[in-house]
N, C-alpha and C positions, 0 to 999 in steps of 0.2 A: 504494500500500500504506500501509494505515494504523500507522503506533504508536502504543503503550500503553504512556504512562509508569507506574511501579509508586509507589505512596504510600508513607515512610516503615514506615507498617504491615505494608503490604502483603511488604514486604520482610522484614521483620523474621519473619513466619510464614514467609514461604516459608523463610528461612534455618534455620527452626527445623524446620521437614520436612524438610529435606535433611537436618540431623544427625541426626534422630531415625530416618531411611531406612537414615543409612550406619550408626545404633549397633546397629542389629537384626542388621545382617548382620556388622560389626567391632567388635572392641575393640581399644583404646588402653590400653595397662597399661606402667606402669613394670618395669623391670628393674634390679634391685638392688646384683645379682652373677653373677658369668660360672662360679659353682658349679663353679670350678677351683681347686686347692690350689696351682697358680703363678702366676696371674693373679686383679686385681682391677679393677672399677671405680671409677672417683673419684669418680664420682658418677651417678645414675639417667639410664639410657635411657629410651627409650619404643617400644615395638616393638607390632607390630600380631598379633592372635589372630584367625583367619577360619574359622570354618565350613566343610567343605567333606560331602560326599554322608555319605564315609565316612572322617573324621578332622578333623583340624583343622593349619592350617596358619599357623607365625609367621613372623615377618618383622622385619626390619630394615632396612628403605628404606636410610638412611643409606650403607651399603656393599652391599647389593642382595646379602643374607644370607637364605637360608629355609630351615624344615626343612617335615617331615611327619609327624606321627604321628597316633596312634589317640586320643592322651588331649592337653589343654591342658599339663598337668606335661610328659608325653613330649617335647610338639612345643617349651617351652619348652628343657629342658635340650640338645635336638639343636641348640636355633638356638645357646645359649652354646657346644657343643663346636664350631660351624660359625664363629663367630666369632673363636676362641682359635685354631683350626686356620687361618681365612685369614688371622690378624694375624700367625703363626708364618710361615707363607708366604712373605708381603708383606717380613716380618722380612729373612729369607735372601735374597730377592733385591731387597732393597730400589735396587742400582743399576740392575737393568735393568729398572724400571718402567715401563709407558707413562700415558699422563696420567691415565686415570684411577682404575687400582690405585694410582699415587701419591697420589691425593688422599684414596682411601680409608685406605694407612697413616697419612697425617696427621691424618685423622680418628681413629682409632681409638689415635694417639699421645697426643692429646690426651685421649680418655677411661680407656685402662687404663694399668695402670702390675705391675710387677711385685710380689710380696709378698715 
């Protein structure tokens, strides 16, 4: 079996069709604020907007956070109430954690903070 080493260039397009593949179908958008009157962020997230048949759906890889709605606004504001709702959670039973809801409140200690 033969290989085929790729040139510099050659890379370099391919890498740019892949992004250009994945931006048609995702976006990549900051998040600002958790648009809760008792929590805030400290500073910009970035959470993922996906197309789906009939809505659209956000995300938050980080702590493996989604919503679903009808509208981009919709599915944003459900992922912040999904996020304020699992850090409240996380909050309260923060000793009987298993590793990796742990890591997710330490994560999410790290970026909100109370107002």
């Amino acid at each position: 079996m033969k290989q085929t080493l790729l040139t510099s260039e050659q890379c370099r397009n391919l890498t740019k069709q892949i992004i250009l593949s994945i931006e048609k179908r995702c976006r990549i958008i900051p998040l600002n604020s958790l648009r809760h009157s008792k929590y805030r962020l400290k500073y910009p997230v970035y959470i993922t907007l996906e197309p789906e048949e009939d809505g659209i759906i956000a995300s938050f890889d980080e702590i493996e956070a989604f919503s679903f709605a009808d509208t981009e606004s919709e599915a944003v504001d459900q992922l912040c109430e999904e996020i304020v709702r699992l850090y409240e959670e996380l909050k309260e039973d923060e000793k009987n954690l298993g590793p990796l809801p742990e890591k997710w409140l330490h994560y999410l200690e790290e970026i909100v903070e109370c107002r």
